[in-house]
N, C-alpha and C positions, 0 to 999 in steps of 0.2 A: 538555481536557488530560487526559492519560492519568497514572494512578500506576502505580507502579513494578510491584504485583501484574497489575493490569490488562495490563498492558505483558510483563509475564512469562504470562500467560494465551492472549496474542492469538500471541505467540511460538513457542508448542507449539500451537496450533492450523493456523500457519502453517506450521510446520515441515514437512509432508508437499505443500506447496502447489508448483504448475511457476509460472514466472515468464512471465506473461501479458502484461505490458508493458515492451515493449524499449526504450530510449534509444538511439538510432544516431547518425552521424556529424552528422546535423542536431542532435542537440540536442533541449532538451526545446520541440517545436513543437508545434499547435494541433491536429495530430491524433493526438500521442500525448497531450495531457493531455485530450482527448475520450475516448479510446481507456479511459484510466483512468477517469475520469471515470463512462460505463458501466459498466466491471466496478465498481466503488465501489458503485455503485446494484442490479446485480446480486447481489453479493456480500459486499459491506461489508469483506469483509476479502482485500487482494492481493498479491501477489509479484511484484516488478518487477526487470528488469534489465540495466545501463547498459553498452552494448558497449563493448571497447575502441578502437575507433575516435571513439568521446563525446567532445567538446570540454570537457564538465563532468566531476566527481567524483560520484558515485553519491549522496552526502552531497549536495552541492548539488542536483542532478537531482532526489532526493527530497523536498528539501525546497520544490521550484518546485511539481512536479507536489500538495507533500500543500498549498501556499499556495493554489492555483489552484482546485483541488476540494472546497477546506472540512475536507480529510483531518489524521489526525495521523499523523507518522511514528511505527512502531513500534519499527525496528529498521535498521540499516545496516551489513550484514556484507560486506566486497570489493565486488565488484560487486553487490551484490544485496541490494536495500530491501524490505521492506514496510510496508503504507499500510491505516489503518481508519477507516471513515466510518463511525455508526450510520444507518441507515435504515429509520424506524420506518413504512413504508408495507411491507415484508416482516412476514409473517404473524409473530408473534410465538413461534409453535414454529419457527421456520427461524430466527431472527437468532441471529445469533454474540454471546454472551452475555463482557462483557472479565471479568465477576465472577465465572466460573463456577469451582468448587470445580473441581479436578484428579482 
């Protein structure tokens, strides 16, 4: 579980991020929460987003995809969530730090 700083952290860090994982007219299926799932383990920190064709709400979608992956949702503006896993097998100067001063 993420606090509120953390959460505000991972936000501006995301802020510059393209959205990497798309929700389509299937819905959230087994190969896009694979799909995440990778960039999570790549990245730890991603940008998602749920076309309007989606049978779900961006809010729902997010919250399947961060249940499935072990992720926490950070954030869920319109169409477009992001999602952060820590993955402590990345070198420790590459991980995306949620405490890091501004």
């Amino acid at each position: 579980m993420l606090t509120s700083k953390q959460r505000a952290c991972l936000k501006g860090q995301a802020n510059s991020y393209e959205p990497i994982v798309h929700v389509g007219k299937g819905g959230v299926i087994d190969t896009v929460v694979k799909q995440a799932d990778d960039a999570l383990t790549a990245r730890e920190l991603i940008k998602g987003k749920t076309l309007e064709t989606a049978p779900c709400t961006s809010r729902e979608a997010a919250e399947q995809i961060a249940a499935q992956t072990n992720a926490d949702v950070v954030q869920v503006i319109g169409r477009v969530f992001i999602l952060y896993r820590q993955n402590r097998e990345i070198p420790k100067e590459k991980r995306i730090d949620p405490n890091r001063k501004k």
